[in-house]
PDB file of N, H, CA, C and O in Angstrom:
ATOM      1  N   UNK A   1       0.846  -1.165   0.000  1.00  0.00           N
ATOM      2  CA  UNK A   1       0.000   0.000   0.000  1.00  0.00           C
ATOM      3  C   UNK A   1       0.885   1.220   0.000  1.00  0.00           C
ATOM      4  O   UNK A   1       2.069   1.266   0.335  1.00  0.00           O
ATOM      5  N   UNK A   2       0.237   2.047  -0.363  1.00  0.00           N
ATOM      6  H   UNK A   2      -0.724   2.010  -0.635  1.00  0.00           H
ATOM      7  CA  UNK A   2       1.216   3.604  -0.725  1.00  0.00           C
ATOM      8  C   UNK A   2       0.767   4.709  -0.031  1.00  0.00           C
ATOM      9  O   UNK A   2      -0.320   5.156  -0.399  1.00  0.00           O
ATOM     10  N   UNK A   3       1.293   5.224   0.819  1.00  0.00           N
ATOM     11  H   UNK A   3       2.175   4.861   1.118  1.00  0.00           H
ATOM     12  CA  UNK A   3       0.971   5.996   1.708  1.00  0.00           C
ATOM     13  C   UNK A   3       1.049   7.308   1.492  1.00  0.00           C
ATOM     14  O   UNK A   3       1.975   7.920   2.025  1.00  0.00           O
ATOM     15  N   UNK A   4       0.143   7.972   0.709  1.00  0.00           N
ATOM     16  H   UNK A   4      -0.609   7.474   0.276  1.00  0.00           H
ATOM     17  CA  UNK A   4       0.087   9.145  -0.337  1.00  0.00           C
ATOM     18  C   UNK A   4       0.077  10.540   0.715  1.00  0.00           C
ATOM     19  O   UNK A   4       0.600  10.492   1.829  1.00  0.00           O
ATOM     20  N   UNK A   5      -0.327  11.278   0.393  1.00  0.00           N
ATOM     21  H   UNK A   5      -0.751  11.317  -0.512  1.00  0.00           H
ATOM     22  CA  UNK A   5      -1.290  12.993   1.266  1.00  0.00           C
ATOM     23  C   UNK A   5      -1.858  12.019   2.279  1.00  0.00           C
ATOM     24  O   UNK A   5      -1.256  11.738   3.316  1.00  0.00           O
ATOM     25  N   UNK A   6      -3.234  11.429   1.891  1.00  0.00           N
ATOM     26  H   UNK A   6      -3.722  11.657   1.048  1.00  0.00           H
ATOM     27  CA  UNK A   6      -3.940  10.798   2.518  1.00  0.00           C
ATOM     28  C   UNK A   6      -3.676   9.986   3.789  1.00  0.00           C
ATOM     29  O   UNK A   6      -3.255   8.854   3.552  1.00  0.00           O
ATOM     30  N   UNK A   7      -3.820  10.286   5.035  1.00  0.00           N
ATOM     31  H   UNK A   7      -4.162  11.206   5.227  1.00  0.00           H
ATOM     32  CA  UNK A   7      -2.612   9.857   6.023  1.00  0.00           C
ATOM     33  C   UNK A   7      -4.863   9.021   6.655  1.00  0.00           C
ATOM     34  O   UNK A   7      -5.222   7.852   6.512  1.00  0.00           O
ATOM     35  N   UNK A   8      -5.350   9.668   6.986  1.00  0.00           N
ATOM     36  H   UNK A   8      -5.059  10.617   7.102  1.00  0.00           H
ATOM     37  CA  UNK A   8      -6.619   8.837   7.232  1.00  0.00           C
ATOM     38  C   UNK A   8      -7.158   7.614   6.485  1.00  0.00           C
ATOM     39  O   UNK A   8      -7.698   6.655   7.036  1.00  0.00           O
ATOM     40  N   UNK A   9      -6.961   7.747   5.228  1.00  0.00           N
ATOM     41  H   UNK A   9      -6.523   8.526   4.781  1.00  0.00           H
ATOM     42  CA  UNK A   9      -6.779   6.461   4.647  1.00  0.00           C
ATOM     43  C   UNK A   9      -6.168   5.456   4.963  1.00  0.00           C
ATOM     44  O   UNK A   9      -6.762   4.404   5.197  1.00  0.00           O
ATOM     45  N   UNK A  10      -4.777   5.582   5.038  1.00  0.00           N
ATOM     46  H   UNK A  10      -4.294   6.437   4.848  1.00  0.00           H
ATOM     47  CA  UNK A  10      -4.060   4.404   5.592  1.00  0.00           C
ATOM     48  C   UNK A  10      -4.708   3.786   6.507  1.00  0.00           C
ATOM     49  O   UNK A  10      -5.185   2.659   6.369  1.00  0.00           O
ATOM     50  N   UNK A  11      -4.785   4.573   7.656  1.00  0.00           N
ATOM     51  H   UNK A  11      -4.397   5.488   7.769  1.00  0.00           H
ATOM     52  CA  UNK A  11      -5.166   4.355   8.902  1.00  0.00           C
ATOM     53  C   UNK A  11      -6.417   3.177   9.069  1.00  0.00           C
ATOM     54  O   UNK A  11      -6.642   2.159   9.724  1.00  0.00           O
ATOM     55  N   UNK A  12      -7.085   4.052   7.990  1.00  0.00           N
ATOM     56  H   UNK A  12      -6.903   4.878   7.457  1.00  0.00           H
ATOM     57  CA  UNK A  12      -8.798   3.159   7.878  1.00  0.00           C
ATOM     58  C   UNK A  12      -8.189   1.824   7.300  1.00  0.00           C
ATOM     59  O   UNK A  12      -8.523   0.740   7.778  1.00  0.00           O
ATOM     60  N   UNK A  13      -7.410   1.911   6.398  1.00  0.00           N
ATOM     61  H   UNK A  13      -7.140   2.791   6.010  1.00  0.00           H
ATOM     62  CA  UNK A  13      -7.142   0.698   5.579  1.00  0.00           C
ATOM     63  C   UNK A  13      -6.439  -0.668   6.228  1.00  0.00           C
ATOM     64  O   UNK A  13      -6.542  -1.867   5.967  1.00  0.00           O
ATOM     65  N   UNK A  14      -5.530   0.247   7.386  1.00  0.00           N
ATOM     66  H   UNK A  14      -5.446   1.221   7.598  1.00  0.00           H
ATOM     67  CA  UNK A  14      -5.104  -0.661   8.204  1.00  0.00           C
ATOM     68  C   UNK A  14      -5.928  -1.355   8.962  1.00  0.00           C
ATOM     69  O   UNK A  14      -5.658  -2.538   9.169  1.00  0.00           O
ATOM     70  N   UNK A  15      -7.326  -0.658   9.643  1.00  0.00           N
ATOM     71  H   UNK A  15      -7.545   0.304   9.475  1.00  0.00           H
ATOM     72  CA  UNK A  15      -8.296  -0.462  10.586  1.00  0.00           C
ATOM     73  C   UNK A  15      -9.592  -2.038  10.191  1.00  0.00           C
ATOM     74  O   UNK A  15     -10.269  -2.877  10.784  1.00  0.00           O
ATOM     75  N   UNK A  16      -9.227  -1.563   8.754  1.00  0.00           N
ATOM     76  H   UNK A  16      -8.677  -0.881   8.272  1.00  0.00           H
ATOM     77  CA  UNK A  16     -10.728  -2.365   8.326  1.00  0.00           C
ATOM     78  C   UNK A  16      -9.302  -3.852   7.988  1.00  0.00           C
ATOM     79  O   UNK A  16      -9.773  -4.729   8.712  1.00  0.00           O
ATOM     80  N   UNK A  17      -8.607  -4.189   7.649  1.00  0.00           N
ATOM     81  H   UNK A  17      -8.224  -3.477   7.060  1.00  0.00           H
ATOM     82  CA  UNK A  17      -7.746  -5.186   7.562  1.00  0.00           C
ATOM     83  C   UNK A  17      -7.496  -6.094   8.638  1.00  0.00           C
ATOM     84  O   UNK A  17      -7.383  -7.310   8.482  1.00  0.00           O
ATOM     85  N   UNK A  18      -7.378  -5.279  10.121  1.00  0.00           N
ATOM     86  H   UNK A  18      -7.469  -4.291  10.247  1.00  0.00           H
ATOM     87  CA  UNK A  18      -7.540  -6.244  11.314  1.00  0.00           C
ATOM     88  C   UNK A  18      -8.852  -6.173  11.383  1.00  0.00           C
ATOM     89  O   UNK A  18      -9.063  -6.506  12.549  1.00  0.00           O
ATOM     90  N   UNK A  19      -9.770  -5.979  10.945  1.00  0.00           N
ATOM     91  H   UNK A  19      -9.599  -5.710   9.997  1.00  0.00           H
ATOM     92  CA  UNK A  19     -11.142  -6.090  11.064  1.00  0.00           C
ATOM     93  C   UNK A  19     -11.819  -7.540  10.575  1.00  0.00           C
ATOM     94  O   UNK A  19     -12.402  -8.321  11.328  1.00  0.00           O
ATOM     95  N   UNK A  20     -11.640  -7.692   9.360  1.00  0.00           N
ATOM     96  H   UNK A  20     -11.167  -7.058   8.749  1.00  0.00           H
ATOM     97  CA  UNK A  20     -11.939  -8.298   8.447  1.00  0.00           C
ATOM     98  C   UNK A  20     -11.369  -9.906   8.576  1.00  0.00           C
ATOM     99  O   UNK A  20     -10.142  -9.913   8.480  1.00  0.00           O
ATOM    100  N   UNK A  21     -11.965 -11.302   8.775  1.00  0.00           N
ATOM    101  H   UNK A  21     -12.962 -11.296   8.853  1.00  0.00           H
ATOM    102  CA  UNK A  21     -11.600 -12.081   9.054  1.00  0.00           C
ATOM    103  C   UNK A  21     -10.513 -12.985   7.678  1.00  0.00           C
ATOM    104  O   UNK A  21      -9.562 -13.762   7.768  1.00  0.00           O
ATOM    105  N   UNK A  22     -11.136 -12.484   6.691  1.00  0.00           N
ATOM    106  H   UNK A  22     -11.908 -11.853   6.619  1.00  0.00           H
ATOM    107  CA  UNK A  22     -10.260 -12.688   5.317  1.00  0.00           C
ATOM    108  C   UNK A  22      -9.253 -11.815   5.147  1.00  0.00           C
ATOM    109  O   UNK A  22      -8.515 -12.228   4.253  1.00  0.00           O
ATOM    110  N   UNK A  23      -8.964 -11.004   5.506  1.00  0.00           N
ATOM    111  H   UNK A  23      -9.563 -10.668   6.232  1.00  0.00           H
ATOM    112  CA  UNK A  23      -7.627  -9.770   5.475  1.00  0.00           C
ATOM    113  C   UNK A  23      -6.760  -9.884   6.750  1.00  0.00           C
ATOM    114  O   UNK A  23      -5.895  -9.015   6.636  1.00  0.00           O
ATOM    115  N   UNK A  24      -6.589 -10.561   7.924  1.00  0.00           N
ATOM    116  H   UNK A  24      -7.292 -11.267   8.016  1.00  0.00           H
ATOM    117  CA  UNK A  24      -6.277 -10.314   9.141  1.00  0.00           C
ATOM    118  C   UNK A  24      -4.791 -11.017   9.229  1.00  0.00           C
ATOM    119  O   UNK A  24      -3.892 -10.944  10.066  1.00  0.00           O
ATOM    120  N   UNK A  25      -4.936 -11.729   7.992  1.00  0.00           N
ATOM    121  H   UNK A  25      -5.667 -11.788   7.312  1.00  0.00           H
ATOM    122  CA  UNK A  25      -3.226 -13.203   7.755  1.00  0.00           C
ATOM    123  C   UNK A  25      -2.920 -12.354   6.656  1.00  0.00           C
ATOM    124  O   UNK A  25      -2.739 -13.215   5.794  1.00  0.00           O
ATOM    125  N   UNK A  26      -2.765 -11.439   6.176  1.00  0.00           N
ATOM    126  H   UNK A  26      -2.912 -10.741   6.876  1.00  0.00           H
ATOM    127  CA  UNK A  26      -1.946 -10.398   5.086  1.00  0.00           C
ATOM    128  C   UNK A  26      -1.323  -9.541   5.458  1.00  0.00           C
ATOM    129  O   UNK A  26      -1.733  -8.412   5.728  1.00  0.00           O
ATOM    130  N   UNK A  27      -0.392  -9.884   5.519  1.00  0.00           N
ATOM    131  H   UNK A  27      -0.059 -10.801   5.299  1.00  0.00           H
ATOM    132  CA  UNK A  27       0.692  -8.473   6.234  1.00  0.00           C
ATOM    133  C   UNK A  27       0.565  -6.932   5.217  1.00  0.00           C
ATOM    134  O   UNK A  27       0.560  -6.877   3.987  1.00  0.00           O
ATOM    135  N   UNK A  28       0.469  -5.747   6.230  1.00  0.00           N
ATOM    136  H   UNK A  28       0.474  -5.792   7.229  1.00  0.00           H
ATOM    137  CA  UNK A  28       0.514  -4.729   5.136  1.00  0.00           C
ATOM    138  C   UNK A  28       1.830  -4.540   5.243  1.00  0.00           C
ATOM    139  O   UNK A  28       2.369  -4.980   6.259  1.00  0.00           O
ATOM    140  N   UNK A  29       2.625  -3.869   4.263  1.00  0.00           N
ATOM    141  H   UNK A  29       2.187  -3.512   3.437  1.00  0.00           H
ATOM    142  CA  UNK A  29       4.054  -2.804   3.774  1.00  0.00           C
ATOM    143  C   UNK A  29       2.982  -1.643   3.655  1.00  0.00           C
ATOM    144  O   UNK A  29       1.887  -1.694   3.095  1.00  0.00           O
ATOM    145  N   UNK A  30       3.578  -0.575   4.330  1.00  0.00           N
ATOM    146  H   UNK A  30       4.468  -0.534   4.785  1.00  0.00           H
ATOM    147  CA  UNK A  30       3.182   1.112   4.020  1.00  0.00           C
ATOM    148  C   UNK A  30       4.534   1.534   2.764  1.00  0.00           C
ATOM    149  O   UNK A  30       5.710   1.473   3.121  1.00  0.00           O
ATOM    150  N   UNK A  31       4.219   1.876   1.565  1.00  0.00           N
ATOM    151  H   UNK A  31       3.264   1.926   1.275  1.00  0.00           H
ATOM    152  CA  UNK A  31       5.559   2.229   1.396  1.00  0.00           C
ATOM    153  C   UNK A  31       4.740   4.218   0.928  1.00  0.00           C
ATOM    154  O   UNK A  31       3.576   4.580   0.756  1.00  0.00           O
ATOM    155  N   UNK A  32       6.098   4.998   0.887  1.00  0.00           N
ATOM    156  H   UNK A  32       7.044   4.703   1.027  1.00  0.00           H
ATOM    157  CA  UNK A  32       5.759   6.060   0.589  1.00  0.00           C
ATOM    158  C   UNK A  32       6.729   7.088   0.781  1.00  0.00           C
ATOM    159  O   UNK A  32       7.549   6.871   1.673  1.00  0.00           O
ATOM    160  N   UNK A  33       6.805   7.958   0.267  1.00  0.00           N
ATOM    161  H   UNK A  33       6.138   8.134  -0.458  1.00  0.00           H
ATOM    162  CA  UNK A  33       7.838   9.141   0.112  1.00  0.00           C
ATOM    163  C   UNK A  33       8.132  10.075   1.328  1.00  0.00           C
ATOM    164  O   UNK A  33       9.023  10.917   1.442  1.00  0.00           O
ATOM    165  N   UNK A  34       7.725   9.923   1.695  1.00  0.00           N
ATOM    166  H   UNK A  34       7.002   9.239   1.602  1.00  0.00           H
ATOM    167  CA  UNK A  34       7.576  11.000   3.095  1.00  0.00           C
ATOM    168  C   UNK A  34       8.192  10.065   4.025  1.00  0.00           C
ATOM    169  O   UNK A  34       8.281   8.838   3.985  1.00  0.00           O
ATOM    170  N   UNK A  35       8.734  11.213   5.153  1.00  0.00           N
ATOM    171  H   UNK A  35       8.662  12.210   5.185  1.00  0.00           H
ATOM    172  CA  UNK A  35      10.114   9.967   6.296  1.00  0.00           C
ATOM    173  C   UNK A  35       9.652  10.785   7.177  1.00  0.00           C
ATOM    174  O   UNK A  35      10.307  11.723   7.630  1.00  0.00           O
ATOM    175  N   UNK A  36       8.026  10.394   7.625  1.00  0.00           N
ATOM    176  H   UNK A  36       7.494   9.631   7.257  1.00  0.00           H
ATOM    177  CA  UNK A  36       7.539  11.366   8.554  1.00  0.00           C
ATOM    178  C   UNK A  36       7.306  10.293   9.943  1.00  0.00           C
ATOM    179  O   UNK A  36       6.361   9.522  10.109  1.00  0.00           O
ATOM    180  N   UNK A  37       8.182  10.463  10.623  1.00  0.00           N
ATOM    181  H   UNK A  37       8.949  11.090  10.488  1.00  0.00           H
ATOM    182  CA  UNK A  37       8.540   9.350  11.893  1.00  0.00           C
ATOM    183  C   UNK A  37       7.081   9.355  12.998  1.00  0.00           C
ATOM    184  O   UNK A  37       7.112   8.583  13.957  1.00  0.00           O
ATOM    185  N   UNK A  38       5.859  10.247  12.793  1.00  0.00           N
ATOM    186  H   UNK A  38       5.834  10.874  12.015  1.00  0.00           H
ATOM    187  CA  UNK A  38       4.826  10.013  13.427  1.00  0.00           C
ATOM    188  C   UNK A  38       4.164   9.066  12.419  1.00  0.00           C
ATOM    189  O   UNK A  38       4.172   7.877  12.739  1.00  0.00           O
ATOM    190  N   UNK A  39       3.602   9.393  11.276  1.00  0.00           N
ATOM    191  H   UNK A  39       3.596  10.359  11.016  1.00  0.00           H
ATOM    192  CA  UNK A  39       3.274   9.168  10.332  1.00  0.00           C
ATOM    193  C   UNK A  39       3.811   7.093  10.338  1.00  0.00           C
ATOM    194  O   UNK A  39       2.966   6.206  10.223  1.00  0.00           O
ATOM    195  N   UNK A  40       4.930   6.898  10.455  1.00  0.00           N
ATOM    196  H   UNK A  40       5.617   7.619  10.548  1.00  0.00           H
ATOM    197  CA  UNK A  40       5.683   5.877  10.521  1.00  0.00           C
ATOM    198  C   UNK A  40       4.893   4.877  11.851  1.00  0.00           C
ATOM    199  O   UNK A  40       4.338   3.783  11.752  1.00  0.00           O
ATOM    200  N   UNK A  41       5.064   5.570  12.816  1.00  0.00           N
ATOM    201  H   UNK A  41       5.514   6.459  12.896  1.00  0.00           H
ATOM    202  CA  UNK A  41       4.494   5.116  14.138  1.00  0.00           C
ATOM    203  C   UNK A  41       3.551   4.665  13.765  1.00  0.00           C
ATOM    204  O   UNK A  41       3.293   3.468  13.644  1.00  0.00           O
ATOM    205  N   UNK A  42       2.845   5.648  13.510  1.00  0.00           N
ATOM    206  H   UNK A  42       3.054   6.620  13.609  1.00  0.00           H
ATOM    207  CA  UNK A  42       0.931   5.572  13.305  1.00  0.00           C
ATOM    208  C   UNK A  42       1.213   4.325  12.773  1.00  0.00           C
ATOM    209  O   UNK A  42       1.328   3.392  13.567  1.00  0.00           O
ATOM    210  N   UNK A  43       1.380   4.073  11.303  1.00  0.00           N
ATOM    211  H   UNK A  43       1.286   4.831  10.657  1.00  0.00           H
ATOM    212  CA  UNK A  43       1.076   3.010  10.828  1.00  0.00           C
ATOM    213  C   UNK A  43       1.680   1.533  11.763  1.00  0.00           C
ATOM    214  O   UNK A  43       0.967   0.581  12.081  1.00  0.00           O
ATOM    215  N   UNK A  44       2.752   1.639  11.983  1.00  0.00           N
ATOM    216  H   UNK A  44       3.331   2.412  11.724  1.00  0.00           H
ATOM    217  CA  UNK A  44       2.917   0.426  12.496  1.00  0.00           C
ATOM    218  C   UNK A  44       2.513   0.499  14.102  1.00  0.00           C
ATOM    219  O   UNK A  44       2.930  -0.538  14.618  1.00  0.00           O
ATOM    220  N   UNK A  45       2.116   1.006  14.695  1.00  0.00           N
ATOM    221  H   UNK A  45       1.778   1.848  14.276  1.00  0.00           H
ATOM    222  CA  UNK A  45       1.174   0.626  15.412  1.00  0.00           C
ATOM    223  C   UNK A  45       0.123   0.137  15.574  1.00  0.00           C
ATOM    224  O   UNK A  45      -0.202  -0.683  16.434  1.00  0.00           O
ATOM    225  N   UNK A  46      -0.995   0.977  14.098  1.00  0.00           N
ATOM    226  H   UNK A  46      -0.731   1.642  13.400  1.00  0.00           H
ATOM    227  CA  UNK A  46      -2.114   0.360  13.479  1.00  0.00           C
ATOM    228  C   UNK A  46      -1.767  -0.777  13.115  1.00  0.00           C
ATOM    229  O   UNK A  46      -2.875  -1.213  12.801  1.00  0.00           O
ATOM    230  N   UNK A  47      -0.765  -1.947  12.831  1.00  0.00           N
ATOM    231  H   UNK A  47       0.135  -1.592  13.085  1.00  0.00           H
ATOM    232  CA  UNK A  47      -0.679  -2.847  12.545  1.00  0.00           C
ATOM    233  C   UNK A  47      -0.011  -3.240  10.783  1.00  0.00           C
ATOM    234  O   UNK A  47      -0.213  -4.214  10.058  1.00  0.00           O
ATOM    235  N   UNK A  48       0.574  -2.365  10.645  1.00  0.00           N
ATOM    236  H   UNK A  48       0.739  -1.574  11.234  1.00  0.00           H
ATOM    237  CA  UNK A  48       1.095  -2.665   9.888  1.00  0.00           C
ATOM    238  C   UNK A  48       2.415  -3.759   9.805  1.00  0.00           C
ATOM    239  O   UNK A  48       2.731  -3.843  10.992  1.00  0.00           O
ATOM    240  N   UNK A  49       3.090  -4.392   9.254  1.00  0.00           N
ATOM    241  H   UNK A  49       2.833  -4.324   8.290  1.00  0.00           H
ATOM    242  CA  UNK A  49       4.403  -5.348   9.283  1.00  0.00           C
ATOM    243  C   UNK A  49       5.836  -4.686   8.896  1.00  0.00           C
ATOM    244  O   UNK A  49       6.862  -5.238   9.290  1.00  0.00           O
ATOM    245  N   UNK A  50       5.918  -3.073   7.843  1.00  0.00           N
ATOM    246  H   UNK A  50       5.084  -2.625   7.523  1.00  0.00           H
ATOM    247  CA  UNK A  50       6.408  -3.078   7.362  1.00  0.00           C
ATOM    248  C   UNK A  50       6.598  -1.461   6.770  1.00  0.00           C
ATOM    249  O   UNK A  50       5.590  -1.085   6.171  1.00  0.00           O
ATOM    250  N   UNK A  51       7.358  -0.762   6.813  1.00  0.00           N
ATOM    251  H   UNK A  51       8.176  -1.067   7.300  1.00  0.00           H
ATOM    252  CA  UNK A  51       7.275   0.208   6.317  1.00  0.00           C
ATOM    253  C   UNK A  51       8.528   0.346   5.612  1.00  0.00           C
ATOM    254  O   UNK A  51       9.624  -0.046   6.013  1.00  0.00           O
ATOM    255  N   UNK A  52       8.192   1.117   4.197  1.00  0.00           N
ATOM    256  H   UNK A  52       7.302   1.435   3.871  1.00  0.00           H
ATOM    257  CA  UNK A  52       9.638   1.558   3.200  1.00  0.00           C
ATOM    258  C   UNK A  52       9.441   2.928   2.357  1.00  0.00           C
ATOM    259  O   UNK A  52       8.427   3.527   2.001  1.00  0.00           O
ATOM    260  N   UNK A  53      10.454   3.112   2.229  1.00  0.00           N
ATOM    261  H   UNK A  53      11.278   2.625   2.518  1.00  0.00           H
ATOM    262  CA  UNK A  53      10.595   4.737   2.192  1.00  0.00           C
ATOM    263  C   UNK A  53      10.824   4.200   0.326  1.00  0.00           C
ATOM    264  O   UNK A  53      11.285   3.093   0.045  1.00  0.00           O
ATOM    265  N   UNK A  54      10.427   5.160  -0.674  1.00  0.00           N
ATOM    266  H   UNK A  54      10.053   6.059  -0.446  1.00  0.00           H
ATOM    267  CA  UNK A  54      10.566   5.318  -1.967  1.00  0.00           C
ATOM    268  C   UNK A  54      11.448   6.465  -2.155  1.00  0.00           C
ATOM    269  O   UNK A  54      11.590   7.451  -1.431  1.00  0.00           O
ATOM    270  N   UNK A  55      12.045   6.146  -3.312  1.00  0.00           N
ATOM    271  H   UNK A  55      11.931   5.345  -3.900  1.00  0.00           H
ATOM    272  CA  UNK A  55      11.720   5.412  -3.788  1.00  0.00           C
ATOM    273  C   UNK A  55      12.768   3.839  -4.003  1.00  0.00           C
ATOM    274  O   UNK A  55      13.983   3.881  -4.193  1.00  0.00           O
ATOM    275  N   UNK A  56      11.976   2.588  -3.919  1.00  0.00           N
ATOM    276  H   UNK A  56      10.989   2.554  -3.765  1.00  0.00           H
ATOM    277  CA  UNK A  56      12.460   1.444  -3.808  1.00  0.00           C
ATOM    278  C   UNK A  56      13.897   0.832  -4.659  1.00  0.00           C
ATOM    279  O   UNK A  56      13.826   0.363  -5.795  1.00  0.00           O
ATOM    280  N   UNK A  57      14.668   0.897  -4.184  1.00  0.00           N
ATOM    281  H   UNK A  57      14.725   1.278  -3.261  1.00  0.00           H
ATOM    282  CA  UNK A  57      15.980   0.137  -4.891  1.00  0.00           C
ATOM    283  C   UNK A  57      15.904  -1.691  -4.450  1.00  0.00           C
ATOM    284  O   UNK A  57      15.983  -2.140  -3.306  1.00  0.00           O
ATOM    285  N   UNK A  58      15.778  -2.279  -5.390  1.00  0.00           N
ATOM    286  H   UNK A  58      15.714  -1.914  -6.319  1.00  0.00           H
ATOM    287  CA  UNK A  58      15.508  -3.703  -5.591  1.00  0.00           C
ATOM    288  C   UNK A  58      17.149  -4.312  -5.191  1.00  0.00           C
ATOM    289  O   UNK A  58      17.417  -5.342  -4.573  1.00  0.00           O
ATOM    290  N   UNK A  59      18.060  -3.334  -5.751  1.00  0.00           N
ATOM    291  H   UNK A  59      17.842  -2.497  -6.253  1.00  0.00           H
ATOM    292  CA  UNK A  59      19.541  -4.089  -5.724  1.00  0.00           C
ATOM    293  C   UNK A  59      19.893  -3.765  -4.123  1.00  0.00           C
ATOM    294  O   UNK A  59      20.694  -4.520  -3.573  1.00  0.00           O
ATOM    295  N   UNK A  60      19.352  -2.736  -3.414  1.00  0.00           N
ATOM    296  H   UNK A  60      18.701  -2.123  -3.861  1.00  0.00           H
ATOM    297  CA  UNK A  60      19.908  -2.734  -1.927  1.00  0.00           C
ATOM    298  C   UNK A  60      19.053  -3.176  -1.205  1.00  0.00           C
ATOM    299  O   UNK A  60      19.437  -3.965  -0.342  1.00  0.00           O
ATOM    300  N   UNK A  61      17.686  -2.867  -1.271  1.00  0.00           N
ATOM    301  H   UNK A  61      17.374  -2.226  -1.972  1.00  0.00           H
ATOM    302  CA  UNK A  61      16.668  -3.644  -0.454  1.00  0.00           C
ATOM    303  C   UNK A  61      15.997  -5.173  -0.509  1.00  0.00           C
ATOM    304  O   UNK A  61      14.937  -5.470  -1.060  1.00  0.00           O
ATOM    305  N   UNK A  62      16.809  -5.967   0.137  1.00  0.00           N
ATOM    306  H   UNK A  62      17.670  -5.726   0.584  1.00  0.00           H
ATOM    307  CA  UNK A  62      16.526  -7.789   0.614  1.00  0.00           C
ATOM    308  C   UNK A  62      15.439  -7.829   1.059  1.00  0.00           C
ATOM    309  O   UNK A  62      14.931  -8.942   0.930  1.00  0.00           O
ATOM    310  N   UNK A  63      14.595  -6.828   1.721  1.00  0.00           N
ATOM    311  H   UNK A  63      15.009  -5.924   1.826  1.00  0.00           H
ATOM    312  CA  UNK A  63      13.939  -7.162   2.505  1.00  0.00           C
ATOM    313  C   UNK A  63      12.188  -7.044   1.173  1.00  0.00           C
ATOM    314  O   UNK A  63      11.097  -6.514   1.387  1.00  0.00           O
ATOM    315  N   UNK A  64      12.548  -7.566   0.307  1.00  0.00           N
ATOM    316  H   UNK A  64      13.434  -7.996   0.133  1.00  0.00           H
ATOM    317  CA  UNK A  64      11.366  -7.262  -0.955  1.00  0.00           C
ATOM    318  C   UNK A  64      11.915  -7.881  -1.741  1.00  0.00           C
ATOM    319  O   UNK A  64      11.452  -7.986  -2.877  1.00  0.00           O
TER     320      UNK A  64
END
């Protein structure tokens, strides 16, 4: 998921994902341009697995 302007979105998206008994075994990745360390929190608190900053380099980042 891409963590745009829209910072309430995520949130919901994360929100309705532990909600949902078919979405709850899917790990989210937040990825997104901004290295906004609340913003960061938020999400992985909401439950996210994973956060990455863009834009993505395939040859340094293992962890993808």
């Amino acid at each position: 998921m891409t963590a745009v302007v829209d910072r309430m979105l995520v949130t919901r998206v994360l929100n309705k994902s532990k909600e949902s008994l078919k979405l709850t075994h899917l790990p989210v990745v937040i990825t997104s341009t901004e290295e906004d360390p609340k913003m960061i929190e938020k999400c992985m608190e909401g439950g996210a697995k994973g956060f990455i900053l863009k834009p993505i380099n395939l040859d340094v980042d293992r962890r993808l």
